[in-house]
C-alpha positions in Angstrom: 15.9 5.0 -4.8 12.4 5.6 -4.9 10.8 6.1 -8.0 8.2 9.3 -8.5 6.1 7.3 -10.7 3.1 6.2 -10.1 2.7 2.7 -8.8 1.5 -0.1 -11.2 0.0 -3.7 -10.3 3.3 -5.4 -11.9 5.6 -2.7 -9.1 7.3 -4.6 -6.3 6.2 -2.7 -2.8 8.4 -3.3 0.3 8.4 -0.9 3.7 11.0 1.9 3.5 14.3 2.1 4.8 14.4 3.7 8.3 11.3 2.1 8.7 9.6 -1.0 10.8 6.3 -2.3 10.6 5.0 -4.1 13.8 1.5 -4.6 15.7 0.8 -2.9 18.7 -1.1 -4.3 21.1 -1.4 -1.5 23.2 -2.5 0.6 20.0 -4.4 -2.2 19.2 -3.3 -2.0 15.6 -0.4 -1.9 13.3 2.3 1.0 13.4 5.7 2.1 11.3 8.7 2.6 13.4 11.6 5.2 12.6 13.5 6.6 14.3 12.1 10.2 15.1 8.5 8.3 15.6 5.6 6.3 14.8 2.6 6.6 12.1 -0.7 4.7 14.0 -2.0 2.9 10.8 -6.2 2.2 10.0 -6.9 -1.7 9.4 -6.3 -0.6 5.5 -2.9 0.4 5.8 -2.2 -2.4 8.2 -3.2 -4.7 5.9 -1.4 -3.6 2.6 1.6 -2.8 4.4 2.2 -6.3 6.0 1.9 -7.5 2.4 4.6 -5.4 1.0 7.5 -8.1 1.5 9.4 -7.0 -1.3 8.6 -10.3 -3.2 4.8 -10.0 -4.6 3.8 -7.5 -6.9 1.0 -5.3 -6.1 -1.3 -7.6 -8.4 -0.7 -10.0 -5.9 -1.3 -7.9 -3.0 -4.7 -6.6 -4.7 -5.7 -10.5 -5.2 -5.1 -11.4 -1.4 -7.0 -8.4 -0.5 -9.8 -9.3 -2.6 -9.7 -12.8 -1.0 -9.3 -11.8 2.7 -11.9 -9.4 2.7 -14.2 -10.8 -0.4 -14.1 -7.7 -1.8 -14.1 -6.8 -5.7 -12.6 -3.7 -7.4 -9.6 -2.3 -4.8 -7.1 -2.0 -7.3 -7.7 1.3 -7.5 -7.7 1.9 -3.4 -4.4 0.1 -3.2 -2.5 1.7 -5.8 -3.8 5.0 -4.7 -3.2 3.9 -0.9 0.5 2.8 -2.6 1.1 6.2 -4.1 0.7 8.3 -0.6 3.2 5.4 1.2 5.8 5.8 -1.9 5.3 9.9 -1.3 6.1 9.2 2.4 8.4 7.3 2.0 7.2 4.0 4.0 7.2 2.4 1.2 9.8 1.6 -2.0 8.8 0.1 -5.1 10.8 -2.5 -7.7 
């Protein structure tokens, strides 16, 4: 069950039940699945979504963020990024 609290860097993210996470090509970007629709993601949800595999904690995710992009200091994007998914649902933290 999904926990109301707020995520933390050592929280286990992984997509939600009822939903997929694929790329579109004809959207040109990534999108959740379920079964009553489809959320059309930015490049920023794209890219912490596909990360949330339900093994690596969001420290992890932050770190390969920081790498990809060589960017500093999106901790606090992510979890708050994190926060809105768990709210939605897309998303279920360990």
């Amino acid at each position: 069950m999904t926990s109301a609290a707020a995520p933390t860097l050592q929280a286990v993210p992984r997509i939600g039940r009822g939903f997929r996470l694929q790329w579109e090509p004809a959207q040109d970007c990534h999108v959740l699945l379920y079964p009553e629709g489809m959320v059309k993601l930015n490049q920023s949800a794209g890219e912490i979504l596909k990360r949330c595999d339900g093994a690596k904690p969001l420290a992890a995710i932050v770190t390969e963020l920081e790498q990809a992009f060589a960017a500093q200091g999106l901790e606090k994007d992510v979890l708050a990024f994190v926060a809105i998914a768990q709210q939605q649902r897309w998303l279920e933290l360990a």
